[in-house]
C-alpha positions in Angstrom: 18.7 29.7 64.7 16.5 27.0 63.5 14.3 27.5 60.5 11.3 29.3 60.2 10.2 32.1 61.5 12.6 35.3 60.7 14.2 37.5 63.6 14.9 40.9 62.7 18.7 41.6 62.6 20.2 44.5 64.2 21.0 46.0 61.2 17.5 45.8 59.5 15.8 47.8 62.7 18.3 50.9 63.2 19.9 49.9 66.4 23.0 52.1 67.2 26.2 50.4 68.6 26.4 49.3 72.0 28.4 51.6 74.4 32.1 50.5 74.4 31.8 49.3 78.0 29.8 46.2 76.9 32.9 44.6 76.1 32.8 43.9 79.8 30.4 41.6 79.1 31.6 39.7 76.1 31.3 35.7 77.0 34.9 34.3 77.3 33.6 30.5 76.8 31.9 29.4 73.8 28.2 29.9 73.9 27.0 26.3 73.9 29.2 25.9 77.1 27.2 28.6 79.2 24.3 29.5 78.0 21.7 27.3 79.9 18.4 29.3 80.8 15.9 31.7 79.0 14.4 34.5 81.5 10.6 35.9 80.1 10.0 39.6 80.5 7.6 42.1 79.9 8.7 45.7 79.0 5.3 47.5 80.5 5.9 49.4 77.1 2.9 49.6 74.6 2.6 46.1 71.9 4.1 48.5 69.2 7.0 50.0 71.1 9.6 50.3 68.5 13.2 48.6 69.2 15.4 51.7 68.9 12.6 53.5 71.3 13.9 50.5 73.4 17.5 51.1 72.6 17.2 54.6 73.5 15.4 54.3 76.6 17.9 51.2 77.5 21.1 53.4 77.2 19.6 56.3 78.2 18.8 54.6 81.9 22.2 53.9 81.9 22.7 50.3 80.2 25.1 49.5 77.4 22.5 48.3 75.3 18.7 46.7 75.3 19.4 44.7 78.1 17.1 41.9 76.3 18.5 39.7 73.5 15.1 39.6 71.4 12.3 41.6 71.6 9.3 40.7 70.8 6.2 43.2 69.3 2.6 42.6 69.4 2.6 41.2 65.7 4.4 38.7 66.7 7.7 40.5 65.1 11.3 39.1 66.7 13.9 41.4 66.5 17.5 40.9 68.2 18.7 42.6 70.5 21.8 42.6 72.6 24.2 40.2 70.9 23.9 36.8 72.2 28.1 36.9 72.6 27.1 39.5 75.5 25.8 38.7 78.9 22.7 40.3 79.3 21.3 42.7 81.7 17.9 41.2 82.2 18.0 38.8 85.4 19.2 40.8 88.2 22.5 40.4 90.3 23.6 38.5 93.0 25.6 40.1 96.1 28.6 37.5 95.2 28.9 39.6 91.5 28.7 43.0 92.9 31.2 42.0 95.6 34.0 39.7 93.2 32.9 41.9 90.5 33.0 38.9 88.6 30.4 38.5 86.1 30.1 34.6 85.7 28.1 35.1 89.6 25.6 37.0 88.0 22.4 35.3 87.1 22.6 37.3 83.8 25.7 35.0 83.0 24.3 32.3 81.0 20.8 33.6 80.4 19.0 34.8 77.3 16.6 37.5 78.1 13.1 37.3 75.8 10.8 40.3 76.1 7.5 40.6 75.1 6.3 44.2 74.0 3.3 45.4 76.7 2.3 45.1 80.0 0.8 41.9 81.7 0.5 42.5 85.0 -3.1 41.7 85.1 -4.2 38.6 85.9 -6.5 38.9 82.0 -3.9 41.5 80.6 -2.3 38.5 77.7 0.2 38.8 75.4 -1.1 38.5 71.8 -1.1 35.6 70.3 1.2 35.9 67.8 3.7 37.1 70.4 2.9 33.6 72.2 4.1 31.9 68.5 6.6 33.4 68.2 8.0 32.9 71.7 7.1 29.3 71.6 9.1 28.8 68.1 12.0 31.0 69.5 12.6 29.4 72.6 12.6 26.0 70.4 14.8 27.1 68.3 17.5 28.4 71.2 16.5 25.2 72.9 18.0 23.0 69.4 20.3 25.6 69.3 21.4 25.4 73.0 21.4 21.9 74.5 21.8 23.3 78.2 18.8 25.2 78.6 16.3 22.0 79.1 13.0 22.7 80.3 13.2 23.9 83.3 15.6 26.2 82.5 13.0 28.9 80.4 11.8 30.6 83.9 10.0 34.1 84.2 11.9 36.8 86.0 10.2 37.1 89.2 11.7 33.2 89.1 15.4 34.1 88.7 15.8 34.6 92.3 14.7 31.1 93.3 15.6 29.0 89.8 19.0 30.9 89.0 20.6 32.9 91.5 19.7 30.9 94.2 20.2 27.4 92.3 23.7 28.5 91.6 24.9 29.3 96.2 24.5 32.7 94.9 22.4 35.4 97.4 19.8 38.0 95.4 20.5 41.5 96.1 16.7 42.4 95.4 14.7 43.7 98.5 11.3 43.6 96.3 10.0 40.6 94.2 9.2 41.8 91.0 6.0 41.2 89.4 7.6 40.4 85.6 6.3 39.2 83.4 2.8 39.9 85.1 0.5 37.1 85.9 -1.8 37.7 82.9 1.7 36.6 80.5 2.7 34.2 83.7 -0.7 32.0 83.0 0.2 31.9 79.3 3.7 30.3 79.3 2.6 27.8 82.2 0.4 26.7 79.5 3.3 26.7 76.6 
C-alpha cells in the first residue's frame, strides 16, 4: 500500500483465523495479474460496528471470513479484512461458477471488496466524511498498487451485474437488484 494513511492489520483488531475452507479461495496467479476492479459496499451495520462484530456475524452466516477486504468505520478507520491473496465473497456469483464450480467465473475473482460501516440507502443517508477520505486515498493506493483496476473498474455492487459478471459472457444468478451501497453513498462516489 502506498503511503499515508494507516490500515489496521488483522492482527492489531482481534480477527480470528479464517475457516480452513478459505483455502479454496486462495488466488493461484499473482495478484497484479488478476486483480482488476474494486466493488463499494455498505454493511447496513451502525458507523461503529466493530470488525470482529463483523467477523463473527460473517462466519456465523456461514462465510469463511469478512467477505470484504477492508472495512471501513465512521472515523474514517481502515481495517483489513479478508486477505487480499483470497478471492472475496462480496460481488455475487454467476450461474457459469456455481455450474464449473470454478472460481475464476465468479465476479468475486479479481475484485477487492471496500465496505463502508452504516447504511446509505437513503437518497440523504451519506457516509461520513472521513469514511469518503479514506476511501478516496485507499482506492488510490490499490489503484498504484494494482495497475488493472483503471477507472472504470471501482463500481458499486448493485453495478457488478452489468460492469463485471456481465462484461466478462458470464450470466448473474441474482433474481433481485440490490440496492448496495444505497443511493445516499451512490451520489458520493459519482462525485469522487
Amino acid at each position: 500500500m502506498g503511503e499515508g494513511k494507516r490500515i489496521v492489520p488483522r492482527g492489531s483488531w482481534g480477527a480470528v483465523p479464517p475457516k480452513p475452507e478459505i483455502e479454496r479461495q486462495r488466488y493461484e496467479r499473482p495478484l497484479p495479474k488478476v486483480i482488476d476492479h474494486v466493488v463499494i459496499h455498505h454493511t447496513a451495520f451502525p458507523a461503529d460496528y466493530p470488525p470482529n462484530a463483523l467477523q463473527q456475524y460473517a462466519q456465523g452466516s456461514g462465510w469463511d471470513d469478512i467477505a470484504y477486504h477492508f472495512y471501513i468505520l465512521g472515523d474514517g478507520t481502515i481495517y483489513q479484512g479478508r486477505e487480499l491473496r483470497y478471492v472475496g465473497a462480496h460481488a455475487g456469483e454467476s450461474e457459469e461458477a456455481n455450474l464449473s464450480h470454478d472460481i475464476t467465473k465468479d465476479p468475486d475473482y479479481g475484485s477487492i471488496g471496500i465496505a463502508l460501516a452504516g447504511n446509505f440507502s437513503g437518497e440523504t443517508d451519506y457516509a461520513t466524511e472521513a469514511q469518503i477520505r479514506s476511501l478516496r486515498w485507499l482506492i488510490g493506493s490499490l489503484r498504484h498498487d494494482y495497475p488493472k483496476i483503471v477507472r472504470d473498474h471501482v463500481v458499486l455492487h448493485r453495478e457488478v451485474d452489468r460492469e463485471i459478471t456481465k462484461k466478462r459472457g458470464y450470466t448473474p444468478t441474482r433474481s433481485k437488484q440490490t440496492d448496495c451501497p444505497g443511493n445516499g453513498l451512490a451520489k458520493q462516489i459519482k462525485k469522487l
